[in-house]
N, C-alpha and C positions, 0 to 999 in steps of 0.2 A: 460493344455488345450490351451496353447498357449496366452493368459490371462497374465496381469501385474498388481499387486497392485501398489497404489503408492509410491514414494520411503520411507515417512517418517513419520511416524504415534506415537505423542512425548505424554506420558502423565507423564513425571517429564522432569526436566531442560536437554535441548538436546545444545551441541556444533556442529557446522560443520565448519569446518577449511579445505580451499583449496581444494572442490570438485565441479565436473560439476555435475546436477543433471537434468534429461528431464522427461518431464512424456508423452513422444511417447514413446508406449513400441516397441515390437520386430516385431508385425504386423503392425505399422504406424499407430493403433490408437491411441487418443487421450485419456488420465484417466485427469483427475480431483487435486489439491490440491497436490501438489508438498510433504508440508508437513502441515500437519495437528496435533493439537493441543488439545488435549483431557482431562484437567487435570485442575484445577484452582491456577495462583500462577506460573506459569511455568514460568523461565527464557531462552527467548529463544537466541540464540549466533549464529552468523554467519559472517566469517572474512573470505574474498578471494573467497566467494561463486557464483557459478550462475544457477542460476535456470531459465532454457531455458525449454518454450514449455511446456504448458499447455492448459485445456479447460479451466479455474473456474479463479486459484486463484495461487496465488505459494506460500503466505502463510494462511493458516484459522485458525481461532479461536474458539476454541467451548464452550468455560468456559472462567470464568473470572478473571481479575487482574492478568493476565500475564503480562510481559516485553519482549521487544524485543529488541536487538542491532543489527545491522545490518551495515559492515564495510568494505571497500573495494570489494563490490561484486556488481555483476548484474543483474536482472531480465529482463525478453525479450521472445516475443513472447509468451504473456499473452491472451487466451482469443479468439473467431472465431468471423467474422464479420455476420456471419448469429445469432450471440446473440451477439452484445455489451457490453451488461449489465455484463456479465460473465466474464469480464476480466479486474482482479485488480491483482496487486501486495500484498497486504494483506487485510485480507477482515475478521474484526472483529463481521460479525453475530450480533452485535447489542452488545456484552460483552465489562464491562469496562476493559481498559487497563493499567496498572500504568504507564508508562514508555515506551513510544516508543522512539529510537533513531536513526536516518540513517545519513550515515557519508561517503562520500569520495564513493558515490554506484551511478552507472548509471540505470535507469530504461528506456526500448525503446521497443516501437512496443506490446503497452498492450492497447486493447479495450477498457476500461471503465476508468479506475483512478488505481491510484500508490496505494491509501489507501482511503478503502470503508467504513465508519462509518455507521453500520447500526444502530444508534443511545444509544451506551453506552457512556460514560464520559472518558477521555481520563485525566487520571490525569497530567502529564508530557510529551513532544514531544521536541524534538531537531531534525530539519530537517538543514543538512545544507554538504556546497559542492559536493553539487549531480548534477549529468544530470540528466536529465527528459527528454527524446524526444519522438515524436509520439504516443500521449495518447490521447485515442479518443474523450469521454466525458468531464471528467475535471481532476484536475490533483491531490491534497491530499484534503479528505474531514476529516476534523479533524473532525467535530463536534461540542459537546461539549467539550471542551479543557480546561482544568484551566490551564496551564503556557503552551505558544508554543512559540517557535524560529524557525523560516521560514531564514533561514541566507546564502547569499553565495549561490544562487543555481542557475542551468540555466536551463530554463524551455522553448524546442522546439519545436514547433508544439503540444501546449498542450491544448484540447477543442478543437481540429479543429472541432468535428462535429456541432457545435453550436459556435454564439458568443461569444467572448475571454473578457472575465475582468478579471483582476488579484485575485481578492478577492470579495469576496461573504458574507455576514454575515448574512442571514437567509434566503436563498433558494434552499438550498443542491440539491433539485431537478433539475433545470435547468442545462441544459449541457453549455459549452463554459467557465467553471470556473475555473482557475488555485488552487486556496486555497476558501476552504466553509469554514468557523467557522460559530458554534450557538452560542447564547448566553447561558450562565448557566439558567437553570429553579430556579425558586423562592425557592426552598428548599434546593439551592444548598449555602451554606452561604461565599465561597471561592469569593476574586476575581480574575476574568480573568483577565491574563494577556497576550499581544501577543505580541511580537518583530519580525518583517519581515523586514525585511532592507539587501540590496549589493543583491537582484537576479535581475537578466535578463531574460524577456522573449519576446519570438520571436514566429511571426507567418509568416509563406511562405502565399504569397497572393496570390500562383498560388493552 
């Protein structure tokens, strides 16, 4: 019917090694969720990837205590400016993650945030030698985090649509935030730890 699903619908451990992936299908409309996540426990792998052109997400999560790596690839042109909100680079639905990692990946030209914590626990995050440019809202919302490394990244034109602070520690809601963390909740007995240190960020003041 001339109709495109999207390209990648994973519910056990999925690799993608050196492919371009869009989610404009063949009539120049726009699908949703680059790839999507359906399964709990998934290990997801992605080395030399870029995931150009989406409405939502480029990556979702639907279950929980997944892992992601994420290495040498790109994300870009995330998300329409007539809904901001809809455009993150992965976007967690609220499920905890064990293990996020992004490494040596440029994220540019995505609406809302690089990673949308819709409030699960993010056990592990290593964020480091990445670009990060033109992200509208703000730029990685960990969350809750028990160990994060923010290391080595350069972060441009990130929040423009609001005030710019670098770090945020409990008001995930306000735009102009390069990094949100919460604090752990009282039941949570781990402690946080964050190391951020060696990024740059830059805002165009035109």
């Amino acid at each position: 019917g001339g109709g495109s699903s999207r390209p990648f619908r994973a519910r056990a451990d999925i690799t993608l090694r050196s492919i371009y992936a869009t989610n404009r299908d063949e009539l120049g409309a726009l699908n949703t969720r680059i790839l999507r996540v359906s399964a709990d426990s998934v290990r997801i792998t992605l080395d030399d990837v870029h995931f150009d052109e989406d409405g939502q997400s480029g990556i979702r999560l639907d279950n929980t205590d997944n892992s992601i790596f994420i290495t040498n690839s790109i994300f870009s042109r995330i998300g329409i400016h007539a809904s901001p909100d809809n455009g993150r680079g992965i976007d967690d639905r609220g499920n905890p993650i064990d293990s996020l990692v992004i490494q040596n990946s440029t994220f540019y030209n995505i609406t809302s945030n690089v990673l949308r914590n819709g409030g699960g626990i993010i056990n592990y995050a290593d964020i480091n030698h990445n670009t990060i440019v033109n992200i509208g809202q703000y730029g990685l919302d960990l969350g809750e985090v028990i160990t994060a490394h923010v290391t080595n990244n350069q972060f441009i034109n990130v929040g423009y649509m609001g005030t710019t602070e670098f770090i945020e520690l409990d008001d995930p809601d306000e735009t102009g935030r390069v990094v949100v963390v919460n604090p752990l909740q009282s039941d949570i007995t781990a402690t946080q730890v964050m190391n951020v240190r060696n990024n740059n960020i830059y805002i165009d003041p035109l």
